[in-house]
C-alpha positions as CSV (number, residue, x, y, z in Angstrom):
1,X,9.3,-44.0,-5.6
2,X,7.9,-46.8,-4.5
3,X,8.9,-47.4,-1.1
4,X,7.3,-43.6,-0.2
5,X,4.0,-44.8,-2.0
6,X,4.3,-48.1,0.4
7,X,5.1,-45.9,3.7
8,X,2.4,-43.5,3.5
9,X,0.8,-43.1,6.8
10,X,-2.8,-43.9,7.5
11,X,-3.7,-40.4,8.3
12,X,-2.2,-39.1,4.7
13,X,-3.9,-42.2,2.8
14,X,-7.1,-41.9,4.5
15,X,-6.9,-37.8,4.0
16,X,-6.7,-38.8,0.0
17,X,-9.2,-40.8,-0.3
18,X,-11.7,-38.2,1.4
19,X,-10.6,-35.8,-1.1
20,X,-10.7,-37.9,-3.8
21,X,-7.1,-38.0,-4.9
22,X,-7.1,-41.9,-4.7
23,X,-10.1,-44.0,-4.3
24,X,-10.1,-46.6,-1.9
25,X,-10.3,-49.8,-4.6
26,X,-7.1,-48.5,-5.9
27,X,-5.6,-48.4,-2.3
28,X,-6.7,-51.9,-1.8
29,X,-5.2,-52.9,-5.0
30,X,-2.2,-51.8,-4.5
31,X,-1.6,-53.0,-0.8
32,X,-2.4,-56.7,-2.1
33,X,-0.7,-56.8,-4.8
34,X,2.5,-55.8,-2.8
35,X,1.3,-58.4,0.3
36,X,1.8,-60.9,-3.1
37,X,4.9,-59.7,-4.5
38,X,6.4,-59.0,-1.1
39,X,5.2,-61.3,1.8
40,X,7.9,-64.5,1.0
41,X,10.2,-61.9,2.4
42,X,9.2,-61.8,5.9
43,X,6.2,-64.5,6.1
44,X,4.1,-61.7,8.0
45,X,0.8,-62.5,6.4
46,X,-1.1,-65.6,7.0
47,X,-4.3,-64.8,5.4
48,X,-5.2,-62.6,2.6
49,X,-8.7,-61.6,1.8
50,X,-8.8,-59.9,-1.2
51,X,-12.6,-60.2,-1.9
52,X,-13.1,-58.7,1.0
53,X,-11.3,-56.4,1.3
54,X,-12.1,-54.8,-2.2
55,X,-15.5,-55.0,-1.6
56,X,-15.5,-52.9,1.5
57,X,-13.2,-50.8,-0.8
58,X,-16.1,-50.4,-3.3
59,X,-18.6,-49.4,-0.4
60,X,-16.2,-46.6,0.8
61,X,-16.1,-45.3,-2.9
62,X,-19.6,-45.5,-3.2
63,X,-20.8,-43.6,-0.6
64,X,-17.7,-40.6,-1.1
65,X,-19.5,-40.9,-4.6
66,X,-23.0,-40.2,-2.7
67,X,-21.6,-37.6,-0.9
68,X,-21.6,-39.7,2.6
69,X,-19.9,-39.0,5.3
70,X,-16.9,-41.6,5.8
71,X,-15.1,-42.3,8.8
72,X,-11.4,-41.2,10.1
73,X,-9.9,-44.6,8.6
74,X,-11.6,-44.4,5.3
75,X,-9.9,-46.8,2.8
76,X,-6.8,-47.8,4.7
77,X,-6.2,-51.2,5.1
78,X,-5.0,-52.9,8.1
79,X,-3.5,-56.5,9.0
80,X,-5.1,-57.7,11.8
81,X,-2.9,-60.4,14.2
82,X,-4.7,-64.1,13.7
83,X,-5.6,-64.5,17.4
84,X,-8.1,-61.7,17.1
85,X,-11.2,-62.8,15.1
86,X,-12.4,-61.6,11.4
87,X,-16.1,-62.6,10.3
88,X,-15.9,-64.7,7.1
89,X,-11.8,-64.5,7.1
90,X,-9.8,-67.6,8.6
91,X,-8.3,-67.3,11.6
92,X,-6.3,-70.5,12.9
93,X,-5.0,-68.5,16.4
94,X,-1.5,-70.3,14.6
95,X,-3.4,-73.8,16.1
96,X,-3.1,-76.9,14.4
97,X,-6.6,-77.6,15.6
98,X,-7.9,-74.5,13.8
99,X,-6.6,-74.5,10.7
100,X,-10.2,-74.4,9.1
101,X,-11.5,-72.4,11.6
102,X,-13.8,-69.0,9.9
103,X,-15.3,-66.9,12.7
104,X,-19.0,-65.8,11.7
105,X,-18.5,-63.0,14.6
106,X,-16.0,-60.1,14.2
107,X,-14.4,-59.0,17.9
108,X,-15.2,-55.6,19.3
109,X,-11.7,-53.9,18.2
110,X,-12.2,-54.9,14.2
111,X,-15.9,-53.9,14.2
112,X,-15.0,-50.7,15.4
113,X,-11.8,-50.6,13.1
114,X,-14.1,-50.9,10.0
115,X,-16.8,-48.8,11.3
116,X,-14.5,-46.2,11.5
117,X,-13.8,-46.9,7.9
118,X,-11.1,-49.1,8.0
119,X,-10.4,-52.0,5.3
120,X,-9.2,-56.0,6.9
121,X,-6.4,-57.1,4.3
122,X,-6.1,-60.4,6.0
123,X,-4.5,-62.1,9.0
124,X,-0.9,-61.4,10.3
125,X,1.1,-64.2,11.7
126,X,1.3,-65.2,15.6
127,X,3.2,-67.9,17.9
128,X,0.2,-70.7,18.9
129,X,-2.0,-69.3,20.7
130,X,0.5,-66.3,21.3
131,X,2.1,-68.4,23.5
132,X,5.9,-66.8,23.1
133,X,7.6,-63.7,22.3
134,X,9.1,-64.9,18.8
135,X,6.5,-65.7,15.9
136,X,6.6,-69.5,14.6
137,X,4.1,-71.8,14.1
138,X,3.4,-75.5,12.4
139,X,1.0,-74.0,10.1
140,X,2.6,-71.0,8.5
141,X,6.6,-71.2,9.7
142,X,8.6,-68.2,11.0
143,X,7.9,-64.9,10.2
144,X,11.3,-62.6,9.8
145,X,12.5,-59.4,10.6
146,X,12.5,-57.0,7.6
147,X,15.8,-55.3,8.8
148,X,17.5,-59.1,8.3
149,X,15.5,-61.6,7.6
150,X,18.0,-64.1,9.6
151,X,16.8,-62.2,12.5
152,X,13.7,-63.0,14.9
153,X,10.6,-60.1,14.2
154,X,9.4,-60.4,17.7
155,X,6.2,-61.9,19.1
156,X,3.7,-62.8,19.3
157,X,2.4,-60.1,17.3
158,X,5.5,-60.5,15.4
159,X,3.7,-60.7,12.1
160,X,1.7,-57.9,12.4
161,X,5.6,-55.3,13.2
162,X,6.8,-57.2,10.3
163,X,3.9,-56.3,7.5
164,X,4.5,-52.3,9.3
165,X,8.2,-52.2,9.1
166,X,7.8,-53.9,5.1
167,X,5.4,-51.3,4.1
168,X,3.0,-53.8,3.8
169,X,0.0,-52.3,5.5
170,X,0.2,-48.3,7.5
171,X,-1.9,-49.9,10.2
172,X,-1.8,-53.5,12.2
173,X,-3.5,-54.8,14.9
174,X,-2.3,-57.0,17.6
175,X,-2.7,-57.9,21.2
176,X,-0.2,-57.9,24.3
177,X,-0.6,-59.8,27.8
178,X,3.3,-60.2,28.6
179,X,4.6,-57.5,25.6
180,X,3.5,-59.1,22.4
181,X,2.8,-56.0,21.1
182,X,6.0,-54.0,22.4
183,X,8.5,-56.6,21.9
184,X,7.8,-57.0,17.9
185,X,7.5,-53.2,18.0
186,X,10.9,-52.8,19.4
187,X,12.7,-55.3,17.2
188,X,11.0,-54.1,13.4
189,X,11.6,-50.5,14.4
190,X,7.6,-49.6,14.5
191,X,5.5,-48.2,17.1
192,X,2.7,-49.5,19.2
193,X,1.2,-47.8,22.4
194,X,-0.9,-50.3,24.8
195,X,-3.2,-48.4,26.0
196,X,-4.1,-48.3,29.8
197,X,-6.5,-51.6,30.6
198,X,-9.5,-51.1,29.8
199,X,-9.2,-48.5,27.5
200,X,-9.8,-50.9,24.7
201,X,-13.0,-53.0,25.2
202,X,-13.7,-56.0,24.5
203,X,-17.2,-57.4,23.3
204,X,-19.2,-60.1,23.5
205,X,-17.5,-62.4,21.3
206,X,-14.5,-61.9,23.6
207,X,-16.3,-61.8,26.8
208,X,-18.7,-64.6,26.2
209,X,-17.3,-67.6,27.9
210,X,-14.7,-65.5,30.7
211,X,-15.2,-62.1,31.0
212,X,-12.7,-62.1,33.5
213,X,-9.8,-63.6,31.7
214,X,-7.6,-60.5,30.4
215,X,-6.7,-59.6,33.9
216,X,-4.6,-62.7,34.6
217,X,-2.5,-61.1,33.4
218,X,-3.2,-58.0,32.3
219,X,-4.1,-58.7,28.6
220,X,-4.1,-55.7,25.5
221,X,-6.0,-55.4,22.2
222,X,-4.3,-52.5,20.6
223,X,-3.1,-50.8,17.4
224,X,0.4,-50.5,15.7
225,X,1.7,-48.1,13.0
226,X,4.9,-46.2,12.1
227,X,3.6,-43.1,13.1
228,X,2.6,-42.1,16.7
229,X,-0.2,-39.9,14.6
230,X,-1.3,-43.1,13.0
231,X,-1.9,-45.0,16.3
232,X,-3.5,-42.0,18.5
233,X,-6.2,-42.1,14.8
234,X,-6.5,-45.7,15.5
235,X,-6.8,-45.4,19.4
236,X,-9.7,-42.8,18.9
237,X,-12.1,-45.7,16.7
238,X,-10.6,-48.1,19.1
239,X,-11.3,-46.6,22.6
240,X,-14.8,-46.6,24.5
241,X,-16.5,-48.9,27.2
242,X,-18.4,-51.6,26.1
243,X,-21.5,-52.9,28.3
244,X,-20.1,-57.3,28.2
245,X,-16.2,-55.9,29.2
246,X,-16.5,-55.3,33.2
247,X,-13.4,-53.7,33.2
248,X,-13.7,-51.0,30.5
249,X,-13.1,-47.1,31.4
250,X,-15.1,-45.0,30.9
251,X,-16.3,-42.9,27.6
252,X,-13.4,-40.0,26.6
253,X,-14.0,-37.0,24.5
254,X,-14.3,-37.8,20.5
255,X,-10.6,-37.4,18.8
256,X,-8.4,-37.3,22.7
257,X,-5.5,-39.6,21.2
258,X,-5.2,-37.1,18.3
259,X,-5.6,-34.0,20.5
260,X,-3.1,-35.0,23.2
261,X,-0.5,-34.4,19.8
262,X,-1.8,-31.3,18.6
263,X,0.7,-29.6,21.6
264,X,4.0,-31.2,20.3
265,X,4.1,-28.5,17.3
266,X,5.2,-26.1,20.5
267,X,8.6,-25.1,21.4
268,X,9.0,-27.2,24.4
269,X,5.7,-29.7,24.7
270,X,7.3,-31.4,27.6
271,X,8.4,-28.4,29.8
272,X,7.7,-29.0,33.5
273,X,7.9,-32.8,32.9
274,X,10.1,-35.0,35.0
275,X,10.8,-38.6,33.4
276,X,12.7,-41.1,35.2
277,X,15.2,-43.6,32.8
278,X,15.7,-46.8,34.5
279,X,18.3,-49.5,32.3
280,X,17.1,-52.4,33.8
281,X,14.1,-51.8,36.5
282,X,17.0,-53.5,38.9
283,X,16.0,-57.2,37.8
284,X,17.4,-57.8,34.3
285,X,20.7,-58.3,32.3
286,X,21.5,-55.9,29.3
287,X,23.5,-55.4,26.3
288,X,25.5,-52.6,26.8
289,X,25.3,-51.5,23.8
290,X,21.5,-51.6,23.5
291,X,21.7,-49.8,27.2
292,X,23.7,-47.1,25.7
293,X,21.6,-46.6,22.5
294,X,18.2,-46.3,24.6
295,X,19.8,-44.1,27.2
296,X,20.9,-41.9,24.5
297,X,17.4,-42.0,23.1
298,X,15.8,-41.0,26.4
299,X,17.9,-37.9,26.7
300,X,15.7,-36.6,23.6
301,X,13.2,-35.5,25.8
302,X,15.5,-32.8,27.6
303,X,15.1,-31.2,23.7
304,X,11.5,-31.3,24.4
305,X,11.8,-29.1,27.9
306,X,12.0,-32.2,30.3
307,X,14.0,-33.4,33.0
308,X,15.7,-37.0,32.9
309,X,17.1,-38.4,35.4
310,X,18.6,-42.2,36.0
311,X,17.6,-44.2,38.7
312,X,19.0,-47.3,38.8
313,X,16.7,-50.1,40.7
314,X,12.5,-49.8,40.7
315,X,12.0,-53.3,41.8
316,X,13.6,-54.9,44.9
317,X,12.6,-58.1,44.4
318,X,14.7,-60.5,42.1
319,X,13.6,-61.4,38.5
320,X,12.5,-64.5,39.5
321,X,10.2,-64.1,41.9
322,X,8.3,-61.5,40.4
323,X,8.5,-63.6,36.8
324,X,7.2,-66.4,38.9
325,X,3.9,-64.5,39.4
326,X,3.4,-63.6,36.1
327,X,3.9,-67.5,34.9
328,X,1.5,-68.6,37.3
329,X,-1.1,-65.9,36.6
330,X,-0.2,-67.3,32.5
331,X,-1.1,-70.8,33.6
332,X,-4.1,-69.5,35.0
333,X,-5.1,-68.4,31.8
334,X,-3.9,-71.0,30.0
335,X,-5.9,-73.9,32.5
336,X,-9.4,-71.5,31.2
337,X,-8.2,-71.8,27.6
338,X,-8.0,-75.3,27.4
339,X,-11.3,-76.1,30.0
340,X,-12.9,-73.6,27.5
341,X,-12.1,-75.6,24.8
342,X,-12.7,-79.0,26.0
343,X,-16.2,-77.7,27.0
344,X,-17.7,-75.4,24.2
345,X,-15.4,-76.6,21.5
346,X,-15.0,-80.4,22.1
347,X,-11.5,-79.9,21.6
348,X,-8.7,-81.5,23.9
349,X,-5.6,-79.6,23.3
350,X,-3.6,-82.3,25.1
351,X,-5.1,-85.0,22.2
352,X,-1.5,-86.3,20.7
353,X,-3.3,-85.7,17.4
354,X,-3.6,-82.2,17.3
355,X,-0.1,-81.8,17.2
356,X,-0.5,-78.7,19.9
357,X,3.1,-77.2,20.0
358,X,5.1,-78.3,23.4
359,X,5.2,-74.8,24.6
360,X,1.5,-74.7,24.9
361,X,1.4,-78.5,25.8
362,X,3.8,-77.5,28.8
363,X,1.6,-74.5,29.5
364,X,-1.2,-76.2,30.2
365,X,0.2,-79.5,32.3
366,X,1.6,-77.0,33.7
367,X,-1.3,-75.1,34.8
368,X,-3.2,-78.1,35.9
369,X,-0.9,-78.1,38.8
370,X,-1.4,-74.5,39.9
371,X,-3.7,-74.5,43.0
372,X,-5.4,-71.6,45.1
373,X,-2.6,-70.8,47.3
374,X,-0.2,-70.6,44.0
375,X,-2.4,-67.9,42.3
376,X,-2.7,-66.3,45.6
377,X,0.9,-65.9,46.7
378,X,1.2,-64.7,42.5
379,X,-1.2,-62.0,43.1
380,X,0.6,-60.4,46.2
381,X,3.8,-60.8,44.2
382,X,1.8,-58.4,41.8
383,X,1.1,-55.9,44.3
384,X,4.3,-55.5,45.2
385,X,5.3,-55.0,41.3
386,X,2.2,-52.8,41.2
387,X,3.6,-50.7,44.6
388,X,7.1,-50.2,43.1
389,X,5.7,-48.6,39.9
390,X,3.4,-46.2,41.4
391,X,6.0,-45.3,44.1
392,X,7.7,-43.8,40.7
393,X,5.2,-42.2,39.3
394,X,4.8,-40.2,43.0
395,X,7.8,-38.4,42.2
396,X,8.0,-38.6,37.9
397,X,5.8,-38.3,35.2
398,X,7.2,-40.9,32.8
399,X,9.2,-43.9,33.2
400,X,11.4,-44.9,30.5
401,X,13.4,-48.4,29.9
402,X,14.7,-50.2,27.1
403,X,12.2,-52.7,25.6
404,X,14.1,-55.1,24.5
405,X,18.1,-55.7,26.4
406,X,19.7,-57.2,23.5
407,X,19.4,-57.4,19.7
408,X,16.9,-59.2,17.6
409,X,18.9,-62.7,17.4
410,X,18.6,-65.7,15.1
411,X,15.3,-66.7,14.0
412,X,14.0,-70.0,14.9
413,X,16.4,-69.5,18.2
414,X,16.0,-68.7,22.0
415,X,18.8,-66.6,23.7
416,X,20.4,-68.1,26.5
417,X,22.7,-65.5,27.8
418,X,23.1,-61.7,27.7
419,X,27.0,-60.4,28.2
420,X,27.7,-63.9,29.7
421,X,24.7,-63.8,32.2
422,X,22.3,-66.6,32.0
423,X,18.5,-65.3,31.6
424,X,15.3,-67.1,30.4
425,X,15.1,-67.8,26.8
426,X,11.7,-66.2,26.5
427,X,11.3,-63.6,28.9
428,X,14.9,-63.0,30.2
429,X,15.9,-60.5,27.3
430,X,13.0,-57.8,27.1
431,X,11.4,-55.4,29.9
432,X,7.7,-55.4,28.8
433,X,6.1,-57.9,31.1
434,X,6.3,-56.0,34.4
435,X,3.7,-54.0,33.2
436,X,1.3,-56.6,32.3
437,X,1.4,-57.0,36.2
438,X,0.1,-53.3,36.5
439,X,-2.1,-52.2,34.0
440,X,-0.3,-49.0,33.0
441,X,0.0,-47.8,29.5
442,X,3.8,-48.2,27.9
443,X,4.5,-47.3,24.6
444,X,7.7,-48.8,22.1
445,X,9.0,-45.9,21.1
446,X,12.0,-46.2,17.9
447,X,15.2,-45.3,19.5
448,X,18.1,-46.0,17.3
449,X,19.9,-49.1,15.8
450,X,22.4,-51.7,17.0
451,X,24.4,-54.0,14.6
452,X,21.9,-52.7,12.0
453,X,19.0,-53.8,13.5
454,X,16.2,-51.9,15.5
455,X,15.7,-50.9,19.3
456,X,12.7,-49.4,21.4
457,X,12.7,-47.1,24.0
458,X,9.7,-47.9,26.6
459,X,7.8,-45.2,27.7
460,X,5.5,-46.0,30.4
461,X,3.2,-43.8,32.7
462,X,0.7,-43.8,35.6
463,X,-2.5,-45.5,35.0
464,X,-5.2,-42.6,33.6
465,X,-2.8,-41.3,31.8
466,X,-1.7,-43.2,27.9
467,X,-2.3,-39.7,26.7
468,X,0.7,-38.3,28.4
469,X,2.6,-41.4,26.6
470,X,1.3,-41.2,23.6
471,X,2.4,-37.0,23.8
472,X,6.1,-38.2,25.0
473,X,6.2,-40.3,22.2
474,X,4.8,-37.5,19.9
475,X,7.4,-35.4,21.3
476,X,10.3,-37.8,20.4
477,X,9.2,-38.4,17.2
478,X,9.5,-34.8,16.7
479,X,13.4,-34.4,17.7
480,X,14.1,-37.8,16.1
481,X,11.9,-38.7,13.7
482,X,12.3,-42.6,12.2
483,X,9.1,-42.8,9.9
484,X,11.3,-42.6,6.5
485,X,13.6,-45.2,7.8
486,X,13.3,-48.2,5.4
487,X,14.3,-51.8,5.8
488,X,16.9,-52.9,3.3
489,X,16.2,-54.2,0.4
């Protein structure tokens, strides 16, 4: 059928192309010609590069032909999210004022991608700049969520769980500094694990300018997948320090994502493990009915030998004081983008002619406001947020929350209430940016449906330790698997 031959993992396409059941030129075909047929659907893809693409095809073939040694991702294509840049393949960060922009430099995570094998299809879709958690731009429009394409995908790597959850692509990169890679994740019914900071490197095309920028916040380059096996292939190509990223860990043993997995065949891979389930992390409103799906979905680790147990508040702070630091720490980064910009670029993102979307507009005005005493009273706020997480992890292995605390709504919309609550129409309806405050890793794990559509469990552990997650996750996937879930058609 064709939906199996479009939801083949990464792992089985890559293991047929090795053996020669399918050559890599015939993978590639196949994947753009569906992108073609397909993509009106849900607008995930902004860019294809076909030539490309097929001629890195052709070099795979060639040297399997030789008798070369190919790498883990041989053949399997990928969408990468257009902040992140592609040599030779436009990439417009969804910017009016790049909309012929073609990077001659690839960054560190799609050099190592394609090392390991992998094939760049094209570009997915992304808010300006990645600027908010839905995916919309002037250039390219909305991009929609498979399971109803009324529906929001997520963002800002919204186009990237959109081109996953269509069968579009096994593989997808995207990037997450207040849960724009969870949030998408969550709402398309895929899975993505950010790994802990500085897991992932960054190179010089990233670092060039500000080194220093992906802590304010805590910003994510990352793989996404439908299969935790998938991701834990892509995190082993991914993962390794790099000498221009001054905050990247150090090297790990070859193949640890996909050997902290191997355990899960066991009876109980979790025994001895005590995971705390939190609804809300005491600072946000929820659906009930998301509340109740997700809470059901974290009892599935008791099948795997764990303890759960429900705490009800993490944080005692109130939502907007700790959201308050993370938008100042944003403005932060947003006051570098621009004076970055303006000073290597010659380009003023406030110019009226550039047609610069408000929220980024507002971003920035914003940020030129922010003085020292702003960012420092933000950074304390973080060390509180910081304190309050590792205080759980003294007592549990795993913390769990929903991802998202109400359904994917209306496309093209911003939510202003949750079960007659008022919250913030961009942050106020998802759990995922407390963590960009901390660094830990925090996976979206599929956890069920509500009205149809999909919801994410968030799985999130001590710092040092994404392989525990990514074994959770493992774990779940294993009592309730979701891979041969397909969007409607």
């Amino acid at each position: 059928m064709e939906s199996e031959r479009s939801y083949r993992s990464a792992t089985e396409i890559a293991a047929a192309i090795r053996e020669g059941e399918r050559s890599a030129l015939s993978v590639i075909e196949a994947t753009i010609s569906r992108i073609e047929a397909h993509d009106e659907v849900t607008n995930a893809f902004c860019t294809i590069a076909p030539e490309r693409a097929r001629e890195s095809a052709r070099e795979i073939d060639r040297a399997i032909a030789a008798g070369e040694a190919v790498g883990p991702l041989a053949g399997v294509p990928i969408g990468v999210k257009d902040l992140i840049d592609v040599a030779g393949v436009r990439t417009t960060y969804g910017s009016m004022a790049f909309t012929e922009h073609t990077p001659e430099e690839s960054s560190l995570a799609v050099s190592r991608l394609e090392s390991a094998g992998a094939v760049i299809v094209g570009k997915t879709n992304t808010p300006e700049f990645g600027r908010k958690p839905m995916t919309s731009n002037s250039i390219f429009g909305t991009t929609s969520n498979p399971w109803n394409t009324d529906r929001t995908a997520g963002g800002s790597s919204g186009g990237s769980a959109a081109a996953l959850a269509d069968g579009l692509v096994p593989l997808a990169l995207g990037t997450d500094a207040a849960g724009s890679l969870r949030i998408p994740s969550s709402a398309c019914g895929i899975y993505a694990l950010v790994a802990d900071f500085g897991r992932v490197a960054r190179g010089p095309a990233a670092t060039r300018n500000d080194a220093f920028v992906p802590i304010q916040p805590y910003g994510h380059v990352g793989p996404m997948s439908r299969t935790v096996r998938d991701t834990a292939l892509a995190l082993d190509a991914l993962a390794g320090p790099h000498p221009a990223d001054p905050y990247s860990l150090a090297e790990r043993p070859a193949d640890a994502y996909r050997e902290a997995i191997r355990s899960v065949g066991d009876d109980r891979p979790l025994a001895g493990f005590d995971i705390a389930y939190s609804p809300d992390l005491g600072i946000a409103q929820y659906d009930n009915r998301i509340e109740r799906t997700v809470a059901d979905g974290a009892r599935t680790f008791e099948a795997a030998g764990a303890d759960v147990t429900r705490i009800e508040s993490v944080f005692e702070q109130s939502w907007e004081s700790l959201f308050e630091a993370l938008s100042t720490l944003l403005q932060v980064r947003y006051a570098g983008l621009y004076d970055d910009l303006r000073r290597n670029a010659g380009i003023d993102l406030l110019d009226p002619a550039l047609e610069i979307t408000e929220e980024v507009v507002s971003r920035i005005e914003k940020a030129k406001r922010v003085d020292a005493i702003d960012f420092k009273r933000a950074e304390r706020a973080r060390t509180s947020v910081y304190d309050a997480i590792q205080q759980v992890f003294e007592r549990y292995d795993l913390l769990c929350t929903p991802l998202l605390t109400t359904v994917p709504f209306e496309k093209d919309t911003e939510p202003t209430e949750i079960s007659g609550q008022e919250i913030h129409p961009l942050h106020g309806w998802h759990l995922a940016w407390p963590l960009n405050l901390t660094g830990n890793p925090a996976a979206s794990v599929p956890a069920g449906f509500v009205d149809g559509l999909p919801t994410g469990l968030q799985v999130i552990g001590p710092r040092r330790a994404d392989e525990r997650v990514l074994r959770a996750s493992a774990a779940f996937e294993r009592e309730r698997p979701w891979q041969d879930a397909y969007p409607p058609r």
